[in-house]
PyMOL Python script that loads the backbone (N, CA, C, O; Angstrom):
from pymol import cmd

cmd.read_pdbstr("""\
ATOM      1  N   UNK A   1    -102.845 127.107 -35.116  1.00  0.00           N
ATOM      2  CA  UNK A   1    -102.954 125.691 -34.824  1.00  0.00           C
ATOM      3  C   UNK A   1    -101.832 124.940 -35.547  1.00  0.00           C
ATOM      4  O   UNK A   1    -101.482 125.400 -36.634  1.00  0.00           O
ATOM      5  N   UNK A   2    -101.263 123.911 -35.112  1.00  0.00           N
ATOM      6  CA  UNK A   2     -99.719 123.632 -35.349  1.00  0.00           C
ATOM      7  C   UNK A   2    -100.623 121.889 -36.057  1.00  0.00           C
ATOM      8  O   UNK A   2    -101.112 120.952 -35.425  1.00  0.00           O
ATOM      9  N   UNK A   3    -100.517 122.088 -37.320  1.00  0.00           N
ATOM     10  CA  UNK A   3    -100.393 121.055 -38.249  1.00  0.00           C
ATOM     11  C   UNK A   3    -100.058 119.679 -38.039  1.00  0.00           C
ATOM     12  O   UNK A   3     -98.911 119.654 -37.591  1.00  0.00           O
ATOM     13  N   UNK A   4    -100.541 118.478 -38.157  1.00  0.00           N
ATOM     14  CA  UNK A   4    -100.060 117.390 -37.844  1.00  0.00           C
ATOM     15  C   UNK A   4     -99.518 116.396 -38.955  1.00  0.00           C
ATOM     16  O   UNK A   4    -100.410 115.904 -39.646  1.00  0.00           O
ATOM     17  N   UNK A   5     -98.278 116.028 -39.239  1.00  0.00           N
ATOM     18  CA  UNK A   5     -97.928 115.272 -40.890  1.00  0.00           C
ATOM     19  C   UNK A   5     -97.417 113.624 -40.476  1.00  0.00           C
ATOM     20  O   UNK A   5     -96.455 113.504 -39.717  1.00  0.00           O
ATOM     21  N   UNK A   6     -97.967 112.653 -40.902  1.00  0.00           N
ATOM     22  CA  UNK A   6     -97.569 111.781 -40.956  1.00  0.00           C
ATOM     23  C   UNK A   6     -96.271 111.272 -41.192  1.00  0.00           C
ATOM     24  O   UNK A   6     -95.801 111.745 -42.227  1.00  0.00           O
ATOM     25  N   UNK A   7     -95.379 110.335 -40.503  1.00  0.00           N
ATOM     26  CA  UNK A   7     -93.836 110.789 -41.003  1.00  0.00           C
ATOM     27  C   UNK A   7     -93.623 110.366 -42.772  1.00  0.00           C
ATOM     28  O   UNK A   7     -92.798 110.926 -43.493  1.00  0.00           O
ATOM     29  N   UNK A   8     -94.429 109.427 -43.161  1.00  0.00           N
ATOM     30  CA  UNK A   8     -94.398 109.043 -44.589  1.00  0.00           C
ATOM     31  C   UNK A   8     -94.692 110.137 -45.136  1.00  0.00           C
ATOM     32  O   UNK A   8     -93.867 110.349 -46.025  1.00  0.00           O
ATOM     33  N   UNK A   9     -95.553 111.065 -45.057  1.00  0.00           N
ATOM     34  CA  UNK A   9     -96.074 112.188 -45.693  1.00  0.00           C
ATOM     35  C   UNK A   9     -94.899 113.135 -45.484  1.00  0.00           C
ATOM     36  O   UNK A   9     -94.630 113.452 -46.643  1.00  0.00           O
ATOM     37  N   UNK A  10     -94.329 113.560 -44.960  1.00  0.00           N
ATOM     38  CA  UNK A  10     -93.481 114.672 -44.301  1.00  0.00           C
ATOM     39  C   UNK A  10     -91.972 113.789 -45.342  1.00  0.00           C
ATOM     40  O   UNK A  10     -91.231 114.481 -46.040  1.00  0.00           O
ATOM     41  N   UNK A  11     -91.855 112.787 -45.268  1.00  0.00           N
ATOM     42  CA  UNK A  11     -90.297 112.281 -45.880  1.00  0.00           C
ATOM     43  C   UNK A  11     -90.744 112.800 -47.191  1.00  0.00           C
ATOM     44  O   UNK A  11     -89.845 113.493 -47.666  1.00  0.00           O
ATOM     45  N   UNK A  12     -91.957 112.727 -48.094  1.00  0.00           N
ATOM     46  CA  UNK A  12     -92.174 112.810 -49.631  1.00  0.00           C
ATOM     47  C   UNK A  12     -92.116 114.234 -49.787  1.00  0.00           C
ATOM     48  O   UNK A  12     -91.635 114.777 -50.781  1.00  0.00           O
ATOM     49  N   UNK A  13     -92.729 114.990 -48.561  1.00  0.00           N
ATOM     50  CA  UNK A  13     -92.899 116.428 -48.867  1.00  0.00           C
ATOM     51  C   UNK A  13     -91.757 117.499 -47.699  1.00  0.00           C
ATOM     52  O   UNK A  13     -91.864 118.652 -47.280  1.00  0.00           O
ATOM     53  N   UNK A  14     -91.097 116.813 -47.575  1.00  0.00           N
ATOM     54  CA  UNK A  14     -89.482 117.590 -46.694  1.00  0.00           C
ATOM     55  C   UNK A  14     -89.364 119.021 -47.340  1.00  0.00           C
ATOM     56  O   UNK A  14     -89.804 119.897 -46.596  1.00  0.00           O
ATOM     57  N   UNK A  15     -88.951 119.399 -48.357  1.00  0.00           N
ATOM     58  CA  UNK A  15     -88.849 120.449 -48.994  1.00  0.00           C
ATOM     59  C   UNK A  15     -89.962 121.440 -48.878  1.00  0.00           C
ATOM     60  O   UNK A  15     -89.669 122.630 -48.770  1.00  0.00           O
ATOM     61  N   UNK A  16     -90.886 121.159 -48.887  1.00  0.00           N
ATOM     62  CA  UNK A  16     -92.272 121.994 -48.958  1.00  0.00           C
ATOM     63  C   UNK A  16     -92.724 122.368 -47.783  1.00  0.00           C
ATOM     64  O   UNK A  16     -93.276 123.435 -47.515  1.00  0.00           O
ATOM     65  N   UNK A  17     -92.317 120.846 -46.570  1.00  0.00           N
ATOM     66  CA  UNK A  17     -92.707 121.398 -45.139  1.00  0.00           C
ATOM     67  C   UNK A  17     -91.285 122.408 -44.441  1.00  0.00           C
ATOM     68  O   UNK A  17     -91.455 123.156 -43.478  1.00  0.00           O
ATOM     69  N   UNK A  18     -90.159 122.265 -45.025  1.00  0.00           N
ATOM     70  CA  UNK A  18     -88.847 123.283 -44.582  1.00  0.00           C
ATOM     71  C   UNK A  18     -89.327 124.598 -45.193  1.00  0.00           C
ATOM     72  O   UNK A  18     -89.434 125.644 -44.552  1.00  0.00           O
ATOM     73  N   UNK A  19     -89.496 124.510 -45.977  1.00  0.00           N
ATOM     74  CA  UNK A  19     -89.983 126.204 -46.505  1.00  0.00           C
ATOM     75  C   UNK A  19     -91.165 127.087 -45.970  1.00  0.00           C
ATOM     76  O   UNK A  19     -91.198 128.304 -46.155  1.00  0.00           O
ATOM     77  N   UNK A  20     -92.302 126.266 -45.173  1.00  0.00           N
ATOM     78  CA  UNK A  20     -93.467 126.903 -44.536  1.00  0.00           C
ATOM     79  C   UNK A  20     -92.632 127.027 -43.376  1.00  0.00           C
ATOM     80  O   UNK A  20     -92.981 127.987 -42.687  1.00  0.00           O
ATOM     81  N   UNK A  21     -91.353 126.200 -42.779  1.00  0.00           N
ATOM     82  CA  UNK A  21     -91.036 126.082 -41.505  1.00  0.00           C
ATOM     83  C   UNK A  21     -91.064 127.492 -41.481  1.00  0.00           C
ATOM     84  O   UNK A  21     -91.850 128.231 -40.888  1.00  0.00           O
ATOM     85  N   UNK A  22     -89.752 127.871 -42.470  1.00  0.00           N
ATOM     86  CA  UNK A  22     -88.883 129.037 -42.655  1.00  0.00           C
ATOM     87  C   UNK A  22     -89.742 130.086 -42.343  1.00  0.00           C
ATOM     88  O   UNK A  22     -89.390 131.007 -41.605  1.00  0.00           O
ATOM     89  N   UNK A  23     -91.667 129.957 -43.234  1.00  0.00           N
ATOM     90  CA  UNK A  23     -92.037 131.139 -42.656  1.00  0.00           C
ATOM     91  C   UNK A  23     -92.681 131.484 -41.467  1.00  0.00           C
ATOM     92  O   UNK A  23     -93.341 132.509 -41.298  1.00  0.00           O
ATOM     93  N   UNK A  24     -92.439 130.455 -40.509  1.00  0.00           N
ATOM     94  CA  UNK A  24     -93.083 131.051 -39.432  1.00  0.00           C
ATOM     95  C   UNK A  24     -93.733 129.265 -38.838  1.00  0.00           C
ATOM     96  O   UNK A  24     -93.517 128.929 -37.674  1.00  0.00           O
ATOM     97  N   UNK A  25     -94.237 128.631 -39.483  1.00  0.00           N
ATOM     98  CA  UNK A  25     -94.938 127.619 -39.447  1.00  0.00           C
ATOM     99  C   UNK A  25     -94.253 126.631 -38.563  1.00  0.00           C
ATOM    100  O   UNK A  25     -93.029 126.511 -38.513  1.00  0.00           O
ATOM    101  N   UNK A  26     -95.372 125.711 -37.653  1.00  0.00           N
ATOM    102  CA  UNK A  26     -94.941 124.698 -37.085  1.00  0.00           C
ATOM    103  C   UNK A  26     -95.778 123.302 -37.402  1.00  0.00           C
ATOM    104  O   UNK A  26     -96.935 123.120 -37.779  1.00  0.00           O
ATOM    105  N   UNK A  27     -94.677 122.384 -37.083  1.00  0.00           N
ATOM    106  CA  UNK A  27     -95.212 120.970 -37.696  1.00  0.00           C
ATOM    107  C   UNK A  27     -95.296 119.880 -36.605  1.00  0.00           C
ATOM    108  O   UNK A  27     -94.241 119.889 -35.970  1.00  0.00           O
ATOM    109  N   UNK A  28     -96.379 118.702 -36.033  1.00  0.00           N
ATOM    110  CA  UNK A  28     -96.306 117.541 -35.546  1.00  0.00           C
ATOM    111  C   UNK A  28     -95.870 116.922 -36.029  1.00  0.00           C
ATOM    112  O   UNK A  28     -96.867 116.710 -36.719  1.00  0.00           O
ATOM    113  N   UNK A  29     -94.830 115.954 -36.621  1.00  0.00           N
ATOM    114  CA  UNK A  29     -94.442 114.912 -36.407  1.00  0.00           C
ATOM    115  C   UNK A  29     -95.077 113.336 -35.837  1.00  0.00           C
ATOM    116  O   UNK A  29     -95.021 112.976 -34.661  1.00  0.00           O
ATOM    117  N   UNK A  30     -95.611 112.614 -36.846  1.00  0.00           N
ATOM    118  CA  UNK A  30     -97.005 111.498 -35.926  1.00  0.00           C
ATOM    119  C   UNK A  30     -96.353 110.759 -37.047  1.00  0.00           C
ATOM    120  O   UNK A  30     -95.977 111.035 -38.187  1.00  0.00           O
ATOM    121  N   UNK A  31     -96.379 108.945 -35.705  1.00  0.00           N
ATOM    122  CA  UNK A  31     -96.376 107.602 -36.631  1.00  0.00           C
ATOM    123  C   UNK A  31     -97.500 106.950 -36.166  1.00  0.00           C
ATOM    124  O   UNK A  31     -97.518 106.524 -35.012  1.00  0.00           O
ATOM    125  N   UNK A  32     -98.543 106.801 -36.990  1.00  0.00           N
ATOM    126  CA  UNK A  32     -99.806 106.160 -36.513  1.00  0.00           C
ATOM    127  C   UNK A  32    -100.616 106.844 -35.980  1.00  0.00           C
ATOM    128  O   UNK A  32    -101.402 106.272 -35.224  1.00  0.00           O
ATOM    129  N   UNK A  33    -100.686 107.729 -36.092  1.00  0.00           N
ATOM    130  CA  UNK A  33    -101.722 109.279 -35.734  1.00  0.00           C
ATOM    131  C   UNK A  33    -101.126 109.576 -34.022  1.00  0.00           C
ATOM    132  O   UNK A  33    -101.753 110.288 -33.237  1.00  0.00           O
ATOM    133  N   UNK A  34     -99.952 108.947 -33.708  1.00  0.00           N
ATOM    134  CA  UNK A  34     -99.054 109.125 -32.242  1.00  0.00           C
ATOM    135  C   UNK A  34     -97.996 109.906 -32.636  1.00  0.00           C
ATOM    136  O   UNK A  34     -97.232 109.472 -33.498  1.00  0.00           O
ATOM    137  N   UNK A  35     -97.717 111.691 -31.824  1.00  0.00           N
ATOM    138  CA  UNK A  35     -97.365 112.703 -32.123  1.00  0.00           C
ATOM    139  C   UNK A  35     -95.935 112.206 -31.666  1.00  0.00           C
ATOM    140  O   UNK A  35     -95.892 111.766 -30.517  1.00  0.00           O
ATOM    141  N   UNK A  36     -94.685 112.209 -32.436  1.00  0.00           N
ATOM    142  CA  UNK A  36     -93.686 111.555 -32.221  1.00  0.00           C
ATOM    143  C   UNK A  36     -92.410 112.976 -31.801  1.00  0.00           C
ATOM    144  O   UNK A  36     -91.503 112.912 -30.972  1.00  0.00           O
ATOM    145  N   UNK A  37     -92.767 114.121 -32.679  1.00  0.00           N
ATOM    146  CA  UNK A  37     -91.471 114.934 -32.966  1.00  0.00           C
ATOM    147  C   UNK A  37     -92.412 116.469 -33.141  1.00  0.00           C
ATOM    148  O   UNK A  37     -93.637 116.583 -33.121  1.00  0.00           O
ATOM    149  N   UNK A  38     -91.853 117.050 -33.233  1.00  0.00           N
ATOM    150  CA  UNK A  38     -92.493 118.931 -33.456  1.00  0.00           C
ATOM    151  C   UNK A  38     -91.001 119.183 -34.578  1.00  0.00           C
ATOM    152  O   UNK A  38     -89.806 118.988 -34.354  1.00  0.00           O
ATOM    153  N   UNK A  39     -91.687 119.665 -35.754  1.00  0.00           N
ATOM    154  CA  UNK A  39     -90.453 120.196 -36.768  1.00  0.00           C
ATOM    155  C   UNK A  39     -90.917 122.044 -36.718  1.00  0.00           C
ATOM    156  O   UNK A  39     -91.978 122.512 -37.129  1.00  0.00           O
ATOM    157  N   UNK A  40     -89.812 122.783 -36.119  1.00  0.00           N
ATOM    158  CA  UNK A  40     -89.875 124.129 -36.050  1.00  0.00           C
ATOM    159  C   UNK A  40     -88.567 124.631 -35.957  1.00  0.00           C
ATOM    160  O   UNK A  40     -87.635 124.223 -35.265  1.00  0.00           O
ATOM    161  N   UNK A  41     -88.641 125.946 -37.061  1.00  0.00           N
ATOM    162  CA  UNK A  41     -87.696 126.666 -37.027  1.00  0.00           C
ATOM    163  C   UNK A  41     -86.696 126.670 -35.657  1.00  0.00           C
ATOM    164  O   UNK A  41     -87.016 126.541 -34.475  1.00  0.00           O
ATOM    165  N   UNK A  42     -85.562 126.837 -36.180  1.00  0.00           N
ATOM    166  CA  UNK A  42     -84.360 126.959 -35.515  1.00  0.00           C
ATOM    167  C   UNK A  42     -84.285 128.428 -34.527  1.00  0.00           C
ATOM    168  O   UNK A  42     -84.371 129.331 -35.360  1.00  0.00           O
ATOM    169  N   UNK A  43     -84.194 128.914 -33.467  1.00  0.00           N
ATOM    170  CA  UNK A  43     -83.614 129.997 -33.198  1.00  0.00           C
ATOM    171  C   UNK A  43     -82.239 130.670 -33.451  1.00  0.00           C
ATOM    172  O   UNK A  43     -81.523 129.896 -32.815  1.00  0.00           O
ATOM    173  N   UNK A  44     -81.555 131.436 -33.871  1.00  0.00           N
ATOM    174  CA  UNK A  44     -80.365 132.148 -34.368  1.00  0.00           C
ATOM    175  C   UNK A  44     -79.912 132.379 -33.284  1.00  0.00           C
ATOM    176  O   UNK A  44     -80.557 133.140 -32.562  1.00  0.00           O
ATOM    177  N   UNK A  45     -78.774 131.863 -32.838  1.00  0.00           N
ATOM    178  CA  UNK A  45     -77.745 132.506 -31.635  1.00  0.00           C
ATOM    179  C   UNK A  45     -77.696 134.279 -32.372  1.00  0.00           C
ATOM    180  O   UNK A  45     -78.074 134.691 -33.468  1.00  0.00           O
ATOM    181  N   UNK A  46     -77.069 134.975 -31.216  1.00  0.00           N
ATOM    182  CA  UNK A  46     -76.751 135.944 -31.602  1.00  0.00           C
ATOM    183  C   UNK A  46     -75.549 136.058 -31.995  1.00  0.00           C
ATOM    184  O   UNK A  46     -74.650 135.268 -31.707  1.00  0.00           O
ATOM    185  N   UNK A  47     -75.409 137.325 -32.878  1.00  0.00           N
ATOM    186  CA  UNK A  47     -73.510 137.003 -33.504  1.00  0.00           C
ATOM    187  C   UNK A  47     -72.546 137.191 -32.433  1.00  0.00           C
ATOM    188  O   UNK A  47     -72.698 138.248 -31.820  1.00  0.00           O
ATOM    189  N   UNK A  48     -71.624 136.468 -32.058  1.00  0.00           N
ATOM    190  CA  UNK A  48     -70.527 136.660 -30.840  1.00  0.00           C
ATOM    191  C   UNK A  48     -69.611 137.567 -31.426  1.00  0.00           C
ATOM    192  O   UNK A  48     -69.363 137.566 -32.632  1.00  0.00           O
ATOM    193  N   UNK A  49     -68.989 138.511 -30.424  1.00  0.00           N
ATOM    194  CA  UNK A  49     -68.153 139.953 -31.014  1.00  0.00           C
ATOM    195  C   UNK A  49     -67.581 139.148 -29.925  1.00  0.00           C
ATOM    196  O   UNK A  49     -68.102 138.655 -28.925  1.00  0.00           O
ATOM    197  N   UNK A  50     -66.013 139.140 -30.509  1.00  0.00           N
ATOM    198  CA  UNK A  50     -64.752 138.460 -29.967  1.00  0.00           C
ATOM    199  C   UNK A  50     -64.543 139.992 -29.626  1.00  0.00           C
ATOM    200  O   UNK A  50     -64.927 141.017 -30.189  1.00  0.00           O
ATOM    201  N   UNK A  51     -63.657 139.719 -28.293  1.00  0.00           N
ATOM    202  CA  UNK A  51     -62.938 141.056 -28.085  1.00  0.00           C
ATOM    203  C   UNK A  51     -63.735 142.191 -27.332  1.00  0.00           C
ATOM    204  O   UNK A  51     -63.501 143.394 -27.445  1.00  0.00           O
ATOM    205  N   UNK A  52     -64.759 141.592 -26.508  1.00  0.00           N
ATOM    206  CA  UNK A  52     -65.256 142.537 -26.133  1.00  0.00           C
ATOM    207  C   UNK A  52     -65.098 142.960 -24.726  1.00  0.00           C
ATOM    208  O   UNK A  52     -65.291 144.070 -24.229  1.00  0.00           O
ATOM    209  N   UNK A  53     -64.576 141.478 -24.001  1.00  0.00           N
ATOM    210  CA  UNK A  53     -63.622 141.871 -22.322  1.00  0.00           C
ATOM    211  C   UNK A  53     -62.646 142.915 -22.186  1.00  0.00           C
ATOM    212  O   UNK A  53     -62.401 142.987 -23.390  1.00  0.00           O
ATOM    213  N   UNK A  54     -61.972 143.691 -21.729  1.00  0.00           N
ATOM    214  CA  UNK A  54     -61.024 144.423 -21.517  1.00  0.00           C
ATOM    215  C   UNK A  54     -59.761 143.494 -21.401  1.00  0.00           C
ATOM    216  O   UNK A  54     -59.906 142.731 -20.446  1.00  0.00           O
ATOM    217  N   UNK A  55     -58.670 143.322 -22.005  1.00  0.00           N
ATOM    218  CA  UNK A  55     -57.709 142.732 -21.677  1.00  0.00           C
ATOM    219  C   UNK A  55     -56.772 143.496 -20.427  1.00  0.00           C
ATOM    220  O   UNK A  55     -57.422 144.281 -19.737  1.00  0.00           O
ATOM    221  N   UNK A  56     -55.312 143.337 -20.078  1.00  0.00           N
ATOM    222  CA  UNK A  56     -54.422 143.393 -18.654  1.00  0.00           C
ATOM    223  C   UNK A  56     -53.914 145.016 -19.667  1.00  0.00           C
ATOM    224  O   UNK A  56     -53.792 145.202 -20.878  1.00  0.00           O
ATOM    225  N   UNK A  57     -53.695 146.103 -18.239  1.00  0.00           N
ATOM    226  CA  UNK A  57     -52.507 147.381 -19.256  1.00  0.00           C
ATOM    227  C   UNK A  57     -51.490 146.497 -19.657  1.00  0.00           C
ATOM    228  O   UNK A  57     -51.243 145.435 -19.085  1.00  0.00           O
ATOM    229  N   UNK A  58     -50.900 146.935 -20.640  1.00  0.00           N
ATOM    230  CA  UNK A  58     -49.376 146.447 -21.465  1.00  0.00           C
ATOM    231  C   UNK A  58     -48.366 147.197 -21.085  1.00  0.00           C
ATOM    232  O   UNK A  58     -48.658 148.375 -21.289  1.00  0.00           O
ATOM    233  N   UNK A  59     -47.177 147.063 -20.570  1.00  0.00           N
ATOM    234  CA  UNK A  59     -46.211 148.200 -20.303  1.00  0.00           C
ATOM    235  C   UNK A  59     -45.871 148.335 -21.742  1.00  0.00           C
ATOM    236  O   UNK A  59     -46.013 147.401 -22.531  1.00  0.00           O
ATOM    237  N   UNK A  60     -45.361 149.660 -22.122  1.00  0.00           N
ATOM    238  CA  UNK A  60     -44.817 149.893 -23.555  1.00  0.00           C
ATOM    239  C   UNK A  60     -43.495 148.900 -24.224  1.00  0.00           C
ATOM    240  O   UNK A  60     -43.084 148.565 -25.335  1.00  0.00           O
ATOM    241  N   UNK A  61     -43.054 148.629 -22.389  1.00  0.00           N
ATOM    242  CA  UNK A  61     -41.343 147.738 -22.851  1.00  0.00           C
ATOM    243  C   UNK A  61     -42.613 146.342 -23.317  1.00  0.00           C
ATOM    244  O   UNK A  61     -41.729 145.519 -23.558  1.00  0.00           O
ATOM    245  N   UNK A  62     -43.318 145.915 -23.465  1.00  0.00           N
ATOM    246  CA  UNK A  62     -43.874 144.453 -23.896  1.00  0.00           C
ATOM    247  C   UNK A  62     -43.627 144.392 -25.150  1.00  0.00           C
ATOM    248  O   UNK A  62     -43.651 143.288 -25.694  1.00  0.00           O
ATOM    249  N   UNK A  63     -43.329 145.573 -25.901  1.00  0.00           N
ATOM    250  CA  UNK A  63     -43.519 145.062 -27.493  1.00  0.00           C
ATOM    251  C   UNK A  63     -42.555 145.508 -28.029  1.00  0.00           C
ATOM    252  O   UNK A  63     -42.373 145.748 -29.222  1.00  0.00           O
ATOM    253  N   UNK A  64     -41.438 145.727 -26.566  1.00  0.00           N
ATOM    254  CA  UNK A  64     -39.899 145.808 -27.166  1.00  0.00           C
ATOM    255  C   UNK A  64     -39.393 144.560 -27.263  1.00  0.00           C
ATOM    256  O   UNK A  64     -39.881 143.734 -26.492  1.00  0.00           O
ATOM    257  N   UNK A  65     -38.222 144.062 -28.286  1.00  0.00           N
ATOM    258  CA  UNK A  65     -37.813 142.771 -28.540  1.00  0.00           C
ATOM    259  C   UNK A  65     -37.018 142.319 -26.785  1.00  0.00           C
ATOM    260  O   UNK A  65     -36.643 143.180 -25.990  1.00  0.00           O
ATOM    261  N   UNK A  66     -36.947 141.128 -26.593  1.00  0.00           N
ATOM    262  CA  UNK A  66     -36.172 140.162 -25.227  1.00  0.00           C
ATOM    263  C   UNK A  66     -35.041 140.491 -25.897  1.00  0.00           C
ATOM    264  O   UNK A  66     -34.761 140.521 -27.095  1.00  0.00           O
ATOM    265  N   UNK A  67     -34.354 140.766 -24.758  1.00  0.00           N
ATOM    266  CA  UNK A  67     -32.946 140.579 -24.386  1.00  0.00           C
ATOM    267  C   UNK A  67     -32.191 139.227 -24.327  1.00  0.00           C
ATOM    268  O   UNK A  67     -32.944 138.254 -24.278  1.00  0.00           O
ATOM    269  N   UNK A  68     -31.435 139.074 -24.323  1.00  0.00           N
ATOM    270  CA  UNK A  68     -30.861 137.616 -25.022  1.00  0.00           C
ATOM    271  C   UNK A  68     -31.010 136.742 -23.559  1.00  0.00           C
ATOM    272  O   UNK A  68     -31.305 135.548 -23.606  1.00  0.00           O
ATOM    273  N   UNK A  69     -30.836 137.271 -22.571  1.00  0.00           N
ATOM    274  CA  UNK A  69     -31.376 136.632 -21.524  1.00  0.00           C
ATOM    275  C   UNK A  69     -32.416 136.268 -21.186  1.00  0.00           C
ATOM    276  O   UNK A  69     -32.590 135.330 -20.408  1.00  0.00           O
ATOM    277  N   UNK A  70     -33.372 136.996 -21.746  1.00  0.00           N
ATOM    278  CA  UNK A  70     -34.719 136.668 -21.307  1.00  0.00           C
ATOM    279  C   UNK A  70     -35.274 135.624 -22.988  1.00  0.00           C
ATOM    280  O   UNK A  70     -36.450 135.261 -23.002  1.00  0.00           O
ATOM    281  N   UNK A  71     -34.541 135.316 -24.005  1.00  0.00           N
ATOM    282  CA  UNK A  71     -34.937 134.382 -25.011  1.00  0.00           C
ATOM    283  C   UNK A  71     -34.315 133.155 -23.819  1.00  0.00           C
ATOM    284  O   UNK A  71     -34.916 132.346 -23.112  1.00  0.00           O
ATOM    285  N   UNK A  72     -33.078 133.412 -23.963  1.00  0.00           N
ATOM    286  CA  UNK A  72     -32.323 131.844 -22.955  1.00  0.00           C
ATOM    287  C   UNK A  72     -33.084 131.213 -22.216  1.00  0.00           C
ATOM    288  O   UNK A  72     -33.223 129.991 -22.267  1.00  0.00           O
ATOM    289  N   UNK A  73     -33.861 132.215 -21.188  1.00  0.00           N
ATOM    290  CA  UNK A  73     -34.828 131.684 -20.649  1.00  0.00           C
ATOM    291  C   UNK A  73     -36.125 130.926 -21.000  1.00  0.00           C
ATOM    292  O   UNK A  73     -36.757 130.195 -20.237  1.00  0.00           O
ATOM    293  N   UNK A  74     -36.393 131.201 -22.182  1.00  0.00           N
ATOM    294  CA  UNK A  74     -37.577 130.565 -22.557  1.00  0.00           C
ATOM    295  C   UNK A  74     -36.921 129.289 -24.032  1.00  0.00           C
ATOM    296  O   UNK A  74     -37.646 128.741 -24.861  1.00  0.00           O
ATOM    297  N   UNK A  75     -35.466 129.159 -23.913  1.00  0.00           N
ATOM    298  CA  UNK A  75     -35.057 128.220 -24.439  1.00  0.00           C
ATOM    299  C   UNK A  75     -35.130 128.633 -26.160  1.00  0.00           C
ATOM    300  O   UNK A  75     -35.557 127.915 -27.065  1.00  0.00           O
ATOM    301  N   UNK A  76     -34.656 129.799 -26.247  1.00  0.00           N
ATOM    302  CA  UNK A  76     -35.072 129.841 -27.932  1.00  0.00           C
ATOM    303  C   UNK A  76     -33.880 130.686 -28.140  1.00  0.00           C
ATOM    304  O   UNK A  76     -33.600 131.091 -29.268  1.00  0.00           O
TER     305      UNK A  76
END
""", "prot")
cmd.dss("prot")
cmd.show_as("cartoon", "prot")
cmd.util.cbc("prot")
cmd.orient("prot")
């Protein structure tokens, strides 16, 4: 059964109601005994692994240095 805290009550006791959040616990949120907000744990994205698409084949000449023509071309 999900707890109901007055918001005056909940501002004095913030710390105490974040730490039951943490274990599992959920909170109403009420101004005037009128349920305003639900305070509950966050869900965790999952960790993103960069690099996991296949990039284009590389010809081996790609990571030979440009030829002075092909810098000219790109103005450098």
């Amino acid at each position: 059964m999900t707890e109901m805290v007055n918001v005056q009550d909940a501002k004095t006791r913030l710390s105490e109601l974040l730490a039951r959040v943490e274990r599992g616990e959920e909170f109403v949120l009420a101004r005037s005994g009128r349920p305003i907000a639900t305070l509950k744990a966050v869900e965790r994205a999952p960790r993103r692994q960069l690099g996991f698409a296949p990039g284009p084949e590389l010809p081996e000449s790609f990571w030979e240095p440009m030829s002075d023509d092909e810098l000219a071309a790109w103005g450098v």
